[in-house]
C-alpha positions in Angstrom: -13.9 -113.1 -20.7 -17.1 -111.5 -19.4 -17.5 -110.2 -16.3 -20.5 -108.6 -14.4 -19.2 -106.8 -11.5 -22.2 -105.9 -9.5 -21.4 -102.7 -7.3 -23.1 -100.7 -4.4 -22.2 -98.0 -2.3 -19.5 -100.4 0.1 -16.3 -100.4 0.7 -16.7 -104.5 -0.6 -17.6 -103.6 -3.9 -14.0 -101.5 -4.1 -12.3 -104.4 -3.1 -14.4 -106.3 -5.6 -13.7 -103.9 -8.0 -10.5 -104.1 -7.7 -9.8 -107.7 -7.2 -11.0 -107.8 -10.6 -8.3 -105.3 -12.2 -5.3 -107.3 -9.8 -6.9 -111.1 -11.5 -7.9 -110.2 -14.8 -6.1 -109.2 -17.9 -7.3 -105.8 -19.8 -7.0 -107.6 -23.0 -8.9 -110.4 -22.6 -11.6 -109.4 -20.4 -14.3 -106.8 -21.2 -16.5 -106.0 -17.4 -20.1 -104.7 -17.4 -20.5 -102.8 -14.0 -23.9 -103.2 -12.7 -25.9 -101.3 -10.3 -29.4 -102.6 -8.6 -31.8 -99.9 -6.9 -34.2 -102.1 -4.8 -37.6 -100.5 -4.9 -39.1 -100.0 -1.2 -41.5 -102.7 -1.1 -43.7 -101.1 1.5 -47.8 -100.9 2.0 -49.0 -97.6 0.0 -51.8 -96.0 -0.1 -54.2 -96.8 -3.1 -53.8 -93.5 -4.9 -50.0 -94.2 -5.1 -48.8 -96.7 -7.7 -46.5 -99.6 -7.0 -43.0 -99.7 -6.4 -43.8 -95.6 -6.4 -41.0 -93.4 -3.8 -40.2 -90.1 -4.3 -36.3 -90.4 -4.2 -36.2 -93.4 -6.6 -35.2 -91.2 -9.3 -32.3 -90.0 -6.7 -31.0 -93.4 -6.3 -31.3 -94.2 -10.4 -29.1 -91.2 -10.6 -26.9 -92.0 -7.4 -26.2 -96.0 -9.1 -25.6 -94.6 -12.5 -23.0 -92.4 -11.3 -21.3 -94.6 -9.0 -21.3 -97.6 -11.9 -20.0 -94.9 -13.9 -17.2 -94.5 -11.6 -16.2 -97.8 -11.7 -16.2 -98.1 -15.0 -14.1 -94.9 -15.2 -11.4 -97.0 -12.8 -11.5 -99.5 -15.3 -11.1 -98.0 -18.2 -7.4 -95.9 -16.6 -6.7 -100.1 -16.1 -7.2 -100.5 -19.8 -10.5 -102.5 -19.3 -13.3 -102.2 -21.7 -16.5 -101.5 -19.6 -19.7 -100.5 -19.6 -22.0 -99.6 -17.1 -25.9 -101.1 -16.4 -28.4 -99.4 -13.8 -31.4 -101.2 -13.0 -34.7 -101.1 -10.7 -35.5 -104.3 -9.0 -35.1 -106.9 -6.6 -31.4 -106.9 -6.6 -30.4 -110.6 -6.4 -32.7 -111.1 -9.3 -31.6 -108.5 -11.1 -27.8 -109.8 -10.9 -28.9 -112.8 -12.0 -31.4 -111.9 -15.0 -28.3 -109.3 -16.1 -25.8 -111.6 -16.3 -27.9 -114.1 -18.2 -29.2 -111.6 -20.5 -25.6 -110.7 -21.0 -24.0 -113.6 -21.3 -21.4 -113.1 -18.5 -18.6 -115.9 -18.0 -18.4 -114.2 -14.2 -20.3 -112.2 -11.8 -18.1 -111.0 -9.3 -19.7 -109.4 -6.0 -18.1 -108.1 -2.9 -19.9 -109.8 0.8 -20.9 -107.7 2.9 -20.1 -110.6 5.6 -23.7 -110.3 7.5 -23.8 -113.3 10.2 -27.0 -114.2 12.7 -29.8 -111.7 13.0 -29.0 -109.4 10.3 -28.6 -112.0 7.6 -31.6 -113.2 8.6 -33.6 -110.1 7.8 -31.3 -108.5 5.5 -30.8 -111.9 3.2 -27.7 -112.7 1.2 -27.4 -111.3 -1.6 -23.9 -113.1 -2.6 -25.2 -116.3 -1.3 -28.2 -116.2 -2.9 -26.3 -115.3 -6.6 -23.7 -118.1 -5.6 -26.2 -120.9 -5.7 -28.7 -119.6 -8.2 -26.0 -118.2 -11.2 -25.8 -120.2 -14.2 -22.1 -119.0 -14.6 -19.2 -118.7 -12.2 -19.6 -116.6 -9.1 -16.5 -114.8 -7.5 -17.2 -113.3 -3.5 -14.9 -111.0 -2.5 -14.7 -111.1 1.4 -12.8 -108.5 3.4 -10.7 -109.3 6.4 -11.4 -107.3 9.4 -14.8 -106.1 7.8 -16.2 -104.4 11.1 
């Protein structure tokens, strides 16, 4: 089995990442960890380029080494794994990796937003739940607050 685990900096993407070591079989199951560093999507000036932010290299680097950590916990489960970092709109990005891959899963923690701030904010499990074209696992904490 294939899985994309797609991580941030949350305390749902541990419990992702670790739902996937307590359901999943070393063995049989090889996990790509992916990373998505949403470029700030603001009005620039016209001498600066799109997508351009001085601390995007920062976050590359931050993504990298938190998929890398993940991937490290992994591999002490006996997992094969790999890790992906990529710049873009991150629901997209889930999607277009685990196409492009060929995943039989994503799995994604929730972050549990409700009213206002999913509003604004978006979902970005929802959003990967209705739009994958493979199965979609959302790992939901109890007590998230």
């Amino acid at each position: 089995m294939k899985i994309l685990l797609a991580v941030d900096d949350s305390k749902f993407s541990e419990a992702a990442l670790r739902m996937v070591i307590a359901q999943n079989r070393p063995q049989e199951t090889e996990v790509r960890v992916l990373h998505a560093v949403q470029p700030i999507s603001v009005t620039a000036p016209p001498q600066m380029a799109a997508d351009y932010a001085p601390e995007i290299e920062s976050l590359m680097k931050q993504g990298r080494e938190m998929a890398e950590r993940s991937a490290k916990t992994l591999h002490a489960a006996g997992f094969k794994a790999d890790t992906q970092v990529e710049k873009g709109d991150v629901r997209l990005t889930i999607l277009d990796a685990a196409f492009d891959w060929n995943a039989d899963l994503i799995v994604l923690g929730s972050h549990g937003r409700s009213g206002i701030p999913r509003l604004l904010l978006g979902s970005v499990a929802d959003f990967v739940a209705r739009n994958a074209t493979c199965s979609v696992e959302i790992v939901r904490m109890l007590g998230r607050k």
